[in-house]
C-alpha angles and dihedrals in degrees: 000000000000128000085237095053094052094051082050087063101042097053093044083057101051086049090061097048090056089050100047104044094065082058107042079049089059089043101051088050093046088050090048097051086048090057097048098046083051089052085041091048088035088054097047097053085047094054092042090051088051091052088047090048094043099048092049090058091052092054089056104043081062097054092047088050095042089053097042089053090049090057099042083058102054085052092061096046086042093054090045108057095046079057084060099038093056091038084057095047096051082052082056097050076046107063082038079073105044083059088070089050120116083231084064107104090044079052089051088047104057099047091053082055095053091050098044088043089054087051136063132213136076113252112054137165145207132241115198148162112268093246090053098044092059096043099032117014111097086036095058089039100050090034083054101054087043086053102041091057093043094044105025107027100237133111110220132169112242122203132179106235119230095234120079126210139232103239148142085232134293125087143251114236116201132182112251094245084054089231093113123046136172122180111212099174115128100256090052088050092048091041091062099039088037085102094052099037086049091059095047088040090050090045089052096043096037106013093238133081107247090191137020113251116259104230096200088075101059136089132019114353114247136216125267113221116212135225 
């Protein structure tokens, strides 16, 4: 090969160097844009996947609170009406008791009273337990028609019924023609005042009302009037 060729080549070469360095410049930064809008890009996915996957934590860190919550509170509402329930159930073995008092047939009485007063009507029977029939009965009934005409003003006709009841203590009282009836036995008593008596028992026991009276079971029991 010439002298000449060679500096041909050399110079062909460095042509081409000068020529290709501009570009491999524009390449590298173009490479190197490239690189940092993929870290950018690749950043920016990162960080929206940790919000997703934050926010869907949070979301169910809520539901998980808001059930928990939830149970806690019908835990809570469970426990405390078997409070109540037993509580109602040891007012029940109490009045048991009151039946054996010696204040027994002036309770028996005055139940008798309220319901004759809430009916209306002449001729009337009782209703009793067999015990109390036998140890009670022609005492309350005549006590009750001596009782009616002194503090009510009517003159009514009292019986004692053939058929006994099931009962804690207390009485029914019926009108003779059966078309009027009011039960006066202890668990009929406790079963109307229970809402009201609920509310005053929970407030003793928790400190807090857990449900409104219902007015409709206070008070003097009423006549029902049948059909």
């Amino acid at each position: 090969m010439s002298e000449s060729t060679e500096a041909l080549e050399e110079q062909i070469l460095e042509d081409a160097r000068r020529r290709a360095e501009p570009i491999t410049k524009r390449a590298r930064r173009q490479a190197e844009e490239i690189v940092r809008r993929a870290e950018r890009d690749a950043e920016g996915r990162r960080e929206e996947i940790r919000q997703r996957a934050f926010r869907r934590a949070e979301a169910e860190a809520q539901r998980i609170r808001a059930r928990t919550e939830l149970e806690a509170e019908n835990i809570g509402r469970r426990a405390t009406e078997e409070v109540l329930l037993r509580a109602r159930q040891c007012a029940v073995e109490a009045l048991r008791g009151m039946a054996r008092s010696k204040d027994y047939p002036e309770m028996l009485l005055r139940l008798a009273l309220a319901a004759t007063e809430a009916m209306s009507g002449r001729r009337f029977e009782l209703v009793m337990r067999g015990e109390d029939r036998e140890a009670h009965g022609e005492i309350v009934a005549r006590a009750l028609r001596n009782r009616v005409a002194s503090e009510l003003g009517r003159q009514v006709i009292v019986t004692l019924a053939d058929e006994r009841i099931s009962a804690a203590g207390g009485l029914v009282v019926r009108r003779a023609d059966g078309r009027q009836l009011c039960e006066q036995t202890f668990e009929a008593r406790l079963e109307r005042l229970w809402d009201q008596l609920r509310v005053e028992v929970a407030r003793a026991l928790f400190g807090d009302a857990t449900q409104a009276p219902d007015e409709s079971g206070i008070g003097p029991s009423s006549g029902t009037e049948k059909k």
